[in-house]
PASEDO-424294 format. One line per 3 residues: number of its first residue (from 1); their letters; for each residue x, y, z of C-alpha. Coordinates in steps of 0.05 Angstrom, whole numbers, padded with zeros to 5 digits, m for minus. Example, Ala and Ser with C-alpha at 12.3 -4.5 7.8 and 13.67 -1.06 7.14 Angstrom:
1) as) 00246,m00090,00156; 00273,m00021,00143 $
end
This chain:
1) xxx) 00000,00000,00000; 00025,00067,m00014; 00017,00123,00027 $
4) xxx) 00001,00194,m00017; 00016,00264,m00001; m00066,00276,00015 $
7) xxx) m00113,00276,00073; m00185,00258,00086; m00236,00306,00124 $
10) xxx) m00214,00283,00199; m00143,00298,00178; m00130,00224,00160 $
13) xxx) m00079,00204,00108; m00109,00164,00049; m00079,00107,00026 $
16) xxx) m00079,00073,m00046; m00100,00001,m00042; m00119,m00059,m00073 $
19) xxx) m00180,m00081,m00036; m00188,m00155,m00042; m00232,m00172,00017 $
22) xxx) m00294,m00198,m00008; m00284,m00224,m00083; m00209,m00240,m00081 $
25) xxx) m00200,m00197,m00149; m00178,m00127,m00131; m00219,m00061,m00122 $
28) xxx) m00172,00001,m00124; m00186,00065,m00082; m00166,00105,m00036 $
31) xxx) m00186,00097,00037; m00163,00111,00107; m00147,00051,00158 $
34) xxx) m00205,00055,00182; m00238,00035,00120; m00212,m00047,00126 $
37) xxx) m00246,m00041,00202; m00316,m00044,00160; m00348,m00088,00123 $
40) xxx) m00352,m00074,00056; m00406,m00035,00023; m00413,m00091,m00040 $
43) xxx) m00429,m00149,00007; m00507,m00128,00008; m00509,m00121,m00062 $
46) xxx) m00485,m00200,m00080; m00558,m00221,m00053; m00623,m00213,m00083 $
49) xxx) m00707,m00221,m00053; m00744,m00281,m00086; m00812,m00286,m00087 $
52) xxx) m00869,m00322,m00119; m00912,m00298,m00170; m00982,m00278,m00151 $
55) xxx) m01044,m00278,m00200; m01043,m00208,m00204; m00974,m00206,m00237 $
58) xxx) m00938,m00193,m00159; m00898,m00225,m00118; m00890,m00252,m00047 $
61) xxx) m00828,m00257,m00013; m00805,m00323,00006; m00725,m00316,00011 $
64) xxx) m00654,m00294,00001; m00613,m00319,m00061; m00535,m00291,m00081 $
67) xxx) m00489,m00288,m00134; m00429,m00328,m00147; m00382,m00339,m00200 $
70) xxx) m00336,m00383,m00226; m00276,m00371,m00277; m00286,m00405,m00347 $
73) xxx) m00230,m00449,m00388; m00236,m00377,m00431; m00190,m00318,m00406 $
76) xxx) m00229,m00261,m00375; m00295,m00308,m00392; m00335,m00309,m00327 $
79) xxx) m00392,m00363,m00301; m00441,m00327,m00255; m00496,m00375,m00221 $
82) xxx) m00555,m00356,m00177; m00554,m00404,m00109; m00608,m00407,m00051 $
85) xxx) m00630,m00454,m00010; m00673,m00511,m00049; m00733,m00519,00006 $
88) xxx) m00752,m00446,m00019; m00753,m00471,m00085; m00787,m00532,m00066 $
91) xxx) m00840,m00478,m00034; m00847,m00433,m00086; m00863,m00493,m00132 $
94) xxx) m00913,m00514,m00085; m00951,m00445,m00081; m00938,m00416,m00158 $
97) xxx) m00930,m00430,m00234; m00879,m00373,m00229; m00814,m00338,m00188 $
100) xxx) m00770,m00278,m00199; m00718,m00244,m00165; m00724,m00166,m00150 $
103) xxx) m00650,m00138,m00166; m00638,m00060,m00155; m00616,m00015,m00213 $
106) xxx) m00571,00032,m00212; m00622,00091,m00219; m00644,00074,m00139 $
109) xxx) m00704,00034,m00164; m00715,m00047,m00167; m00750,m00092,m00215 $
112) xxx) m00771,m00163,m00210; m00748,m00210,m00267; m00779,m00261,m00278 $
115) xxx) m00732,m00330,m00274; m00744,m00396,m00299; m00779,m00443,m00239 $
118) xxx) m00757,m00503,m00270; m00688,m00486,m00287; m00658,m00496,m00220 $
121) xxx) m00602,m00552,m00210; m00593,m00592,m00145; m00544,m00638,m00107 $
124) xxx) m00541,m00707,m00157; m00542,m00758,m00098; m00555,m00732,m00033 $
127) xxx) m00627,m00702,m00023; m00608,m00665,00041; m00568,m00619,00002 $
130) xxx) m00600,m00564,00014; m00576,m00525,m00044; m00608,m00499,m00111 $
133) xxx) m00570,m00471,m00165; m00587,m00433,m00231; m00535,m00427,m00287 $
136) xxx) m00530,m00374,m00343; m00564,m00325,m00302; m00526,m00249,m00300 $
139) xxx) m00568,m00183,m00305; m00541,m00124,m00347; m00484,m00089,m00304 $
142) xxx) m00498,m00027,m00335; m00569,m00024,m00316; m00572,m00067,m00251 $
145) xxx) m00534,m00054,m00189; m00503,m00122,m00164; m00434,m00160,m00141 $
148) xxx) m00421,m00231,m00141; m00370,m00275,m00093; m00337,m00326,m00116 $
151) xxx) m00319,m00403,m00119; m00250,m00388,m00095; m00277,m00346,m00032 $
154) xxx) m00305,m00413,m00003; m00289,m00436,00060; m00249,m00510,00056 $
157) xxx) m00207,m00554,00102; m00146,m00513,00075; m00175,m00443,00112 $
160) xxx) m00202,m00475,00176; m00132,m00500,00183; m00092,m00440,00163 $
163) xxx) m00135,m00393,00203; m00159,m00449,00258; m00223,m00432,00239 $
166) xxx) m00265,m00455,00302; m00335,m00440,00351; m00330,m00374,00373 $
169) xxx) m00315,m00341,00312; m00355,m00282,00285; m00402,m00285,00225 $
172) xxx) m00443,m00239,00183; m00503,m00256,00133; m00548,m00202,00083 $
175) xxx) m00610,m00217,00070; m00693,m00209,00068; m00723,m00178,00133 $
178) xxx) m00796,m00190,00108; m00812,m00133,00148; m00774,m00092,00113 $
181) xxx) m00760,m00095,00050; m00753,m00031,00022; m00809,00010,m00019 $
184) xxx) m00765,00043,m00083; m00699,m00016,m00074; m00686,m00072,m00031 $
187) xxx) m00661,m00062,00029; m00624,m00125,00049; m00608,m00135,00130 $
190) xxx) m00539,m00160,00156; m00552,m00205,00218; m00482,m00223,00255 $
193) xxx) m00465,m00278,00299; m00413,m00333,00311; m00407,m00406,00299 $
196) xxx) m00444,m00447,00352; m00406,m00513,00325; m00370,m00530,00265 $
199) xxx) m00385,m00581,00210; m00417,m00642,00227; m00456,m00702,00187 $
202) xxx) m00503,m00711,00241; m00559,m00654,00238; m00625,m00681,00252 $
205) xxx) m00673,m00640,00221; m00711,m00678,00170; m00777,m00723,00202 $
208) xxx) m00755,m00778,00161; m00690,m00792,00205; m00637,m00773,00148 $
211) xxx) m00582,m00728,00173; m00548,m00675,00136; m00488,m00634,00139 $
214) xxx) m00473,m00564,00159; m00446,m00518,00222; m00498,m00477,00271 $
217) xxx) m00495,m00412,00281; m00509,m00371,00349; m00559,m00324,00306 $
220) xxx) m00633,m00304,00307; m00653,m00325,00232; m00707,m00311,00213 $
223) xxx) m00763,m00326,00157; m00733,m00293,00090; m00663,m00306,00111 $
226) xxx) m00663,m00383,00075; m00612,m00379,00030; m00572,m00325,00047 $
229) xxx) m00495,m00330,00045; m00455,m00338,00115; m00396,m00299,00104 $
232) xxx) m00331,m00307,00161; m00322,m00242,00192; m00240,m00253,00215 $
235) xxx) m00207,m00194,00252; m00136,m00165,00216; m00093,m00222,00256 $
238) xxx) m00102,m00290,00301; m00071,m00325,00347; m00041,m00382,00318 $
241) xxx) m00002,m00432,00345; 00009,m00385,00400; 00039,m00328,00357 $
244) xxx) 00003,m00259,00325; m00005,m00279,00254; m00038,m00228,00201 $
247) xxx) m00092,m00252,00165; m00099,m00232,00089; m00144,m00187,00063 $
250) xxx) m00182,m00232,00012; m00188,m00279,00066; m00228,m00232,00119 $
253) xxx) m00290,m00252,00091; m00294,m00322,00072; m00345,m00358,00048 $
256) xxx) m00377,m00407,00105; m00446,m00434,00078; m00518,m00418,00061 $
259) xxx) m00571,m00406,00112; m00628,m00475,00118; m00658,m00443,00178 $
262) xxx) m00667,m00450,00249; m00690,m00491,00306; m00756,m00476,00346 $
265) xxx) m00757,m00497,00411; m00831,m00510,00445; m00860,m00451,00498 $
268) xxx) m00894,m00491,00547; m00932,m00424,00569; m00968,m00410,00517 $
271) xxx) m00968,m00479,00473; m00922,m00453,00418; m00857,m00457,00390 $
274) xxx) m00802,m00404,00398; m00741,m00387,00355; m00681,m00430,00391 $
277) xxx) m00630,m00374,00363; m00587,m00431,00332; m00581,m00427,00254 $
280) xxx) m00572,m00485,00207; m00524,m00476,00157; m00505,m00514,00095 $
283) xxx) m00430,m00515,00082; m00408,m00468,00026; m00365,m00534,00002 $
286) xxx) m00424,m00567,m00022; m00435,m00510,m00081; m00384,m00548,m00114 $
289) xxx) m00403,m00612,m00114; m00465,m00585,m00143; m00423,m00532,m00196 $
292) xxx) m00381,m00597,m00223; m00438,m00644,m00234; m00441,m00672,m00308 $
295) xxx) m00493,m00637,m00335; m00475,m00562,m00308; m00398,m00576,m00339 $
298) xxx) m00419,m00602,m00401; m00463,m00543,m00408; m00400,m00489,m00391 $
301) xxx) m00358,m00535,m00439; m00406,m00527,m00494; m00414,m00454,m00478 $
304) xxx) m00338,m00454,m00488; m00332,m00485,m00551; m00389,m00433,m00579 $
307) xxx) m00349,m00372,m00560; m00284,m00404,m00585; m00319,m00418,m00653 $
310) xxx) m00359,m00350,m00655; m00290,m00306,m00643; m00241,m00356,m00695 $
313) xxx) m00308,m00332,m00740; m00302,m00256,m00729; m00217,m00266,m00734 $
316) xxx) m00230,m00291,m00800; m00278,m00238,m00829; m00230,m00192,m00806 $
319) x) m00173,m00227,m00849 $
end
């Protein structure tokens, strides 16, 4: 980082920076220290309402779904996919014919688009996956006002070890408040929180007796926040192995998984169930397994071979 010769309203100085925080590809500006003590402004934008289509052309609100992306076989060729939690798809196909997601635009408004109900892809052999997936699926930058994560930002066995990633650790999550969604834009919430426990096979939550995986999370989800990203919320160093370590800036803000839900506990005093304040969370990890099935890579790899064909096309016209 380089320090430069100018200085910010409360006398600050400003450095130049790369900031690589959240989508581990750079941002450049200029900011004071106290800018990498906040979360950045981009993380509310990566997630998106969805709702179900009404008769009269509406919607309802039903969840939270985010962007991610992917980096193709093509240089500077980018895969961007639209994942939520599957149960809310599951729901909306129970209630409607139809879904969209409302995105914001940059003139301070949002619209609803209208996405494909049927065009969602899920885990290939485990139905406790609770993951939904929908390829292809990127909104005009110029018009719409949106980020997206990334595959690489993903939280694996590699990060828990280098960081000792463990319960106790602070969290963060954007998403619906139903409550509040916002009149002219969406307005997504960030709840925070820390890990209750970390990844286990044995969640009971299903009344059939399967088991699925995921961590919990000491945080009061709520309905709207299914599928919402979990995002790791590391300070600027740990204690590791009994020494100050730094952690690195596109590792602050890792991603952990994708909000199922929560438990309900039952309120003997008036005969009904309470929020527990424990969250259910599906593992980031298990994005991939979905990304890399057959049918989603055969897709990209067809996708590829169009482009290839398309620009050796346009080289030659040009000849």
């Amino acid at each position: 980082m380089e320090t430069i010769p100018h200085i910010s309203p409360n006398y600050e100085p400003l450095t130049y920076t790369e900031d690589f925080r959240l989508y581990r590809s750079p941002k450049y500006l200029y900011a004071t220290p106290d800018y990498f003590m906040q979360l950045p402004k981009e993380i509310s934008k990566c997630v998106v309402f969805i709702g179900a289509k009404k008769q009269d052309g509406g919607y309802d609100y039903k969840g939270t779904a985010f962007w991610i992306s992917r980096n193709s076989a093509i240089p500077e060729k980018i895969w961007t996919y639209l994942v939520t939690a599957k149960h809310i798809v599951d729901k909306i196909r129970g209630l409607s014919t139809g879904m969209g997601m409302r995105v914001n635009r940059h003139d301070g408004t949002s619209e609803w688009i209208e996405i494909p109900i049927n065009n969602w892809h899920f885990h290939p052999t485990d139905s406790t996956c609770d993951i939904a997936i929908m390829t292809d699926i990127s909104p005009d930058f110029k018009i719409y006002d949106w980020y997206r994560t990334t595959v690489d930002s993903i939280v694996d066995e590699n990060y828990i070890n280098k960081y000792e990633l463990q319960a106790g650790d602070d969290v963060f999550s954007p998403g619906l408040f139903a409550r509040h969604v916002g009149i002219e834009k969406s307005i997504p919430i960030i709840r925070v929180g820390t890990i209750a426990a970390m990844e286990t096979d044995d969640l009971q939550i299903y009344g059939d007796g399967r088991r699925m995986k995921g961590y919990l999370i000491e945080s009061r989800s709520i309905g709207g926040l299914s599928g919402s990203p979990v995002f790791t919320n590391l300070t600027s160093f740990r204690i590791l192995n009994g020494t100050y370590k730094n952690v690195f800036p596109n590792d602050c803000y890792a991603l952990l998984g994708i909000t199922w839900g929560h438990w309900d506990v039952p309120n003997d005093l008036e005969g009904k169930s309470i929020n527990a304040g424990i969250s259910i969370i599906t593992p980031a990890s298990r994005i991939v397994e979905v990304l890399n099935q057959t049918i989603i890579r055969a897709q990209e790899e067809w996708n590829e071979l169009r482009i290839r064909l398309e620009t050796a096309a346009t080289l030659d016209s040009k000849k």
